[in-house]
C-alpha positions in Angstrom: -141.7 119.1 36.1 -139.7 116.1 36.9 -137.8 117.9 39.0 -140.7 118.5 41.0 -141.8 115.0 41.5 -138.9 113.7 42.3 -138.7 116.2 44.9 -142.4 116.4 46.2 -141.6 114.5 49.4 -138.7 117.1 50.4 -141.8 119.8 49.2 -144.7 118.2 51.1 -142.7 117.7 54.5 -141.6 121.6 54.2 -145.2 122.5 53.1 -146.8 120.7 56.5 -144.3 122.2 58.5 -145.2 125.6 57.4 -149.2 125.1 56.9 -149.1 123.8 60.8 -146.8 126.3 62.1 -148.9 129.3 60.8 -152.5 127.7 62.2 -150.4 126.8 65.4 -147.3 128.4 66.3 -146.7 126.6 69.0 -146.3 123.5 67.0 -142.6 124.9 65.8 -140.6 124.5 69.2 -137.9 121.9 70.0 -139.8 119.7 71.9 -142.0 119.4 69.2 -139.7 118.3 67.0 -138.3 115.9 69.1 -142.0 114.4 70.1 -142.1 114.3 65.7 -138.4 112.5 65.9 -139.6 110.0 68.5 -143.0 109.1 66.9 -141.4 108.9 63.7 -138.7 106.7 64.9 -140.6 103.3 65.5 -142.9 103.8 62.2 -139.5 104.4 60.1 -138.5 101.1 61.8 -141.3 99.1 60.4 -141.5 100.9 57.3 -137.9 100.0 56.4 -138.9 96.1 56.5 -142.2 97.0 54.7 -139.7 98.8 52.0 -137.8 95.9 51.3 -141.0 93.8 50.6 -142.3 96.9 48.1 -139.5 96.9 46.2 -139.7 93.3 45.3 -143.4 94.0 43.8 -145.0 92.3 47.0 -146.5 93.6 50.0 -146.4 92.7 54.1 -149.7 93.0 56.1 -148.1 90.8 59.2 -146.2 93.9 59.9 -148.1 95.8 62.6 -149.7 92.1 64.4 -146.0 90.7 64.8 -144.6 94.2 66.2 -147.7 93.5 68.7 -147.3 90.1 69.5 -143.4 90.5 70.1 -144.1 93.5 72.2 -145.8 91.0 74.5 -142.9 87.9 74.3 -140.4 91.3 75.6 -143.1 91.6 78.4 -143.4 88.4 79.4 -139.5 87.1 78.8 -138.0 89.9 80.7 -138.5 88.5 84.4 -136.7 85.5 83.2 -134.4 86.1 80.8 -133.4 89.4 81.0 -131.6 90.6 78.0 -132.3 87.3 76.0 -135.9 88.9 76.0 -134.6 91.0 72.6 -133.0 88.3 71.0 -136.0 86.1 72.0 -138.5 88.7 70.9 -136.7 89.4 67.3 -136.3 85.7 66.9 -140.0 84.7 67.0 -140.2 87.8 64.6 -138.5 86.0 62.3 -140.4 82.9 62.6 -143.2 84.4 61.5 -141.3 86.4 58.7 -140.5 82.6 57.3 -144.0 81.4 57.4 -145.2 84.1 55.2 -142.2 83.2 53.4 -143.2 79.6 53.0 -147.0 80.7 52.6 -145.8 83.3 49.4 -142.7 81.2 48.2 -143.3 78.0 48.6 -147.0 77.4 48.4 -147.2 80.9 46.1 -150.2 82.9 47.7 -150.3 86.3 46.8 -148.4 88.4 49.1 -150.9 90.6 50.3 -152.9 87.3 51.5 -150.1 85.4 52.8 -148.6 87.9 54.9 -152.5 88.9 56.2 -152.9 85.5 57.2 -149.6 85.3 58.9 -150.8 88.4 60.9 -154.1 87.0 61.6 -152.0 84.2 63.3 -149.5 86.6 65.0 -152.6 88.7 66.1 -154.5 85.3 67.1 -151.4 84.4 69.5 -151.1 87.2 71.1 -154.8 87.5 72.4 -154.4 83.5 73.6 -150.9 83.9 75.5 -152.3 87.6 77.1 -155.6 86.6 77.5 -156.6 89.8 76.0 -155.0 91.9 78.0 -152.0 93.9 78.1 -148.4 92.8 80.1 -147.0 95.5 82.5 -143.3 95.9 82.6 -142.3 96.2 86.1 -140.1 98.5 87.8 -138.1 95.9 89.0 -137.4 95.2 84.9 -137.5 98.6 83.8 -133.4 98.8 84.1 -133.5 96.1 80.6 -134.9 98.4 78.7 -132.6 101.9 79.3 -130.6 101.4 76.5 -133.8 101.8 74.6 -135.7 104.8 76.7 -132.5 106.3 77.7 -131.1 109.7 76.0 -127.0 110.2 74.7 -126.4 113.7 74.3 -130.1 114.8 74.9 -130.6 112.5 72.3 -133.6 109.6 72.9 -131.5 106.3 72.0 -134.4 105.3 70.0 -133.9 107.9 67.4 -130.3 106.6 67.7 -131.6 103.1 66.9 -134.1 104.0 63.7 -130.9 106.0 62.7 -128.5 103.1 62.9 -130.9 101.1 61.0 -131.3 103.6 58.1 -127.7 103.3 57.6 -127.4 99.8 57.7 -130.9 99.4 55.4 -128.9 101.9 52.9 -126.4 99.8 53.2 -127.6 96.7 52.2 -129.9 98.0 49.6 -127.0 99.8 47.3 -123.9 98.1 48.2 -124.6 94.3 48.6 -126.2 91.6 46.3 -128.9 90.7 48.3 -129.9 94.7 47.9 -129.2 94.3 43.9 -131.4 91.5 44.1 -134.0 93.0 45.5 -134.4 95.8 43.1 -133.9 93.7 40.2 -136.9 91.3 41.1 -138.9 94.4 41.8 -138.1 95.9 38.5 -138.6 92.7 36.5 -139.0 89.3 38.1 -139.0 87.4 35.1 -135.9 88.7 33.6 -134.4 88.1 37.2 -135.1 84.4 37.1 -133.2 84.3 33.6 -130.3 86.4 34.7 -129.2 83.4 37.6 -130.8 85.3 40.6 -132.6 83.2 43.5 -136.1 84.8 43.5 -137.2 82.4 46.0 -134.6 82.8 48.3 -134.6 86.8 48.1 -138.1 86.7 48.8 -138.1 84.8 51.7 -134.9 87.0 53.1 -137.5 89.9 52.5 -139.8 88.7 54.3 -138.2 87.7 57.3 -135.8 90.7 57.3 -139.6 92.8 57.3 -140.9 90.3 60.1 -137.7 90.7 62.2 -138.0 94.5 61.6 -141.1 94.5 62.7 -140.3 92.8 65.8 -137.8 95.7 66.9 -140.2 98.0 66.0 -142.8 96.2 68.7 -139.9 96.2 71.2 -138.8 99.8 71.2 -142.8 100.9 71.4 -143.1 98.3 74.7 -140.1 99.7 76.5 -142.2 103.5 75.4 -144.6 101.8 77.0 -143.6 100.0 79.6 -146.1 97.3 78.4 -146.8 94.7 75.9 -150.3 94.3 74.2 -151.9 92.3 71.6 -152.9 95.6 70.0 -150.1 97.4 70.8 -148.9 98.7 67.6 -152.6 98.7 65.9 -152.9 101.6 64.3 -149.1 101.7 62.6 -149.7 99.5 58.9 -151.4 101.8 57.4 -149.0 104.8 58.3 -146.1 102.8 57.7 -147.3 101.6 54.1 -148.1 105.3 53.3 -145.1 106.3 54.2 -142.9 103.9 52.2 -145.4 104.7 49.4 -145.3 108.6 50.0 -141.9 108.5 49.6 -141.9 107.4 46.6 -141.5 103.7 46.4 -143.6 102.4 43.5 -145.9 99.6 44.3 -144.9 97.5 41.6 -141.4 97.2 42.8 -138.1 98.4 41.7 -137.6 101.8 42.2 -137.5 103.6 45.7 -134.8 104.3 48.5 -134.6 104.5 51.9 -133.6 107.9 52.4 -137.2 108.8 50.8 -139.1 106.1 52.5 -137.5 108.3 56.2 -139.0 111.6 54.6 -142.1 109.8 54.0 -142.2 108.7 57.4 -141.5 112.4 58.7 -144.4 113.2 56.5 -146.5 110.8 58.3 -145.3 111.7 61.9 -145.8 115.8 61.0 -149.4 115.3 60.0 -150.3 113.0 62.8 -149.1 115.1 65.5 -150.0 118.2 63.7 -153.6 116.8 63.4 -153.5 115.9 67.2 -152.4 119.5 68.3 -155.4 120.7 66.2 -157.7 118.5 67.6 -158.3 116.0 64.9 -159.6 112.4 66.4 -157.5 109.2 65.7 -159.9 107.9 63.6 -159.9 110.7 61.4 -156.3 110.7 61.1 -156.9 107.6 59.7 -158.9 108.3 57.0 -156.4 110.8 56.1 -153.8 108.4 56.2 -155.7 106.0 53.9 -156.9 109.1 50.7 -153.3 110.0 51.0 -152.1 105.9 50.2 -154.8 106.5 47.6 -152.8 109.3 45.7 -149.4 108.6 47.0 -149.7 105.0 44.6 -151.8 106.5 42.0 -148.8 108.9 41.2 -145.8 106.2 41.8 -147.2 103.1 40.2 -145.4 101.7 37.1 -148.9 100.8 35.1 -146.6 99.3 32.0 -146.8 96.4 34.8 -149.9 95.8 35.1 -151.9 95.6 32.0 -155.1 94.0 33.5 -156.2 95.5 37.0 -158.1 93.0 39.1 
């Protein structure tokens, strides 16, 4: 039996695949696959930052309106400065990954409402600096963003960038203190404060590593795109918390990896293009997404945690 849940992700992805394939055959070509690789790509992007917050016992619901909002500083910086517009873009990330820092951390809000209000500022921004609307990338710009839309070996670069940072995200989650850290708060965060370990400083670097993430994630869906918009990356925190839940992270922190949280994203990607080549609307996918968060924490959460529900 354990056996079985430990490998249910592995199961479930194979299970879509074949349940999908058999109602539409079509669905199992190459190009297919790579449209599942491609989608999948920038969700696993903000997923991974969403992971790192998890596994302290917190949460990040800025996510999806700073991906957005940095979408449109790429947009906007890229007549100017060029290539600075990434470093620009992923540095305002950040900013706002420290202020839900400071709001959690400092002032101690409750994750979930710190990080929403962070978002509700990010999202806030965004709709002031665009006036609504969305920011076209121009032709004349277009040659910034190849090393994003461009392919090596047949191979779209942005797959080659979520790839990159799964490796580093392994990385830094099993071979470096910060990533020690990190599991250790999530699996007990008083015990953690006893043993000498900076809680406050490992959540903030969370946070901001989540934020900056997230950032990324808005800048490889705007070179897509060829546009920035303050609702560019709308529908993604809800997929991206189920995957990283999906794949087994619990909710209470402490126990998850990386490699999971990927097949939980290919879980995600597989239903929701499998759904649109059936014919299923967006905001039924949706719904799907949310009954599937429902189960997905109900079996991973660690209820010895969490003696009173509120």
């Amino acid at each position: 039996m354990k056996y079985i849940i430990k490998y249910s992700p592995m199961i479930s992805l194979f299970s879509l695949l074949v349940a999908i394939g058999i109602h539409t055959p079509q669905f199992l070509q190459i190009s297919t696959f790579i449209i599942i690789a491609e989608d999948a790509a920038t969700l696993f992007i903000m997923a991974t930052g969403i992971y790192f917050v998890i596994m302290l016992g917190g949460i990040d619901l800025s996510v999806q309106s700073i991906a957005s909002l940095c979408s449109v500083i790429l947009a906007l910086c890229l007549p100017q400065f060029g290539y600075y517009s990434f470093l620009i873009a992923v540095l305002v990330g950040s900013i706002f990954g420290l202020i839900s820092g400071y709001f959690h951390v400092t002032l101690k809000i409750p994750s979930f409402i710190a990080t929403l209000a962070t978002g509700g500022i990010a999202a806030s921004l965004s709709l002031v600096i665009t006036n609504a609307s969305s920011i076209q990338i121009l032709q004349k710009e277009k040659h910034y963003i190849k090393w994003i839309t461009d392919t090596l070996f047949n191979i779209p670069n942005e797959i080659l960038i979520s790839l990159t940072i799964l490796i580093l995200s392994w990385f830094l989650i099993n071979f470096t203190k910060f990533g020690r850290n990190v599991t250790s708060i999530g699996a007990g965060e008083a015990v953690a404060w006893t043993s000498g370990i900076d809680v406050k400083l490992n959540k903030y670097l969370a946070l901001i590593l989540s934020a900056s993430l997230a950032a990324i994630s808005g800048i490889v869906l705007s070179s897509r795109m060829s546009a920035g918009s303050p609702t560019l990356a709308n529908e993604f925190l809800l997929p991206a918390i189920a995957a990283v839940i999906i794949g087994g992270t619990a909710l209470t922190g402490g126990v998850g990896s990386i490699q999971r949280t990927l097949i939980g994203v290919l879980i995600i990607s597989v239903l929701r293009i499998g759904m649109t080549f059936i014919g299923v609307n967006i905001f039924a996918q949706q719904l799907v997404f949310g009954c599937m968060l429902i189960i997905a924490v109900a079996l991973t959460i660690d209820r010895s945690k969490i003696p009173i529900v509120k």
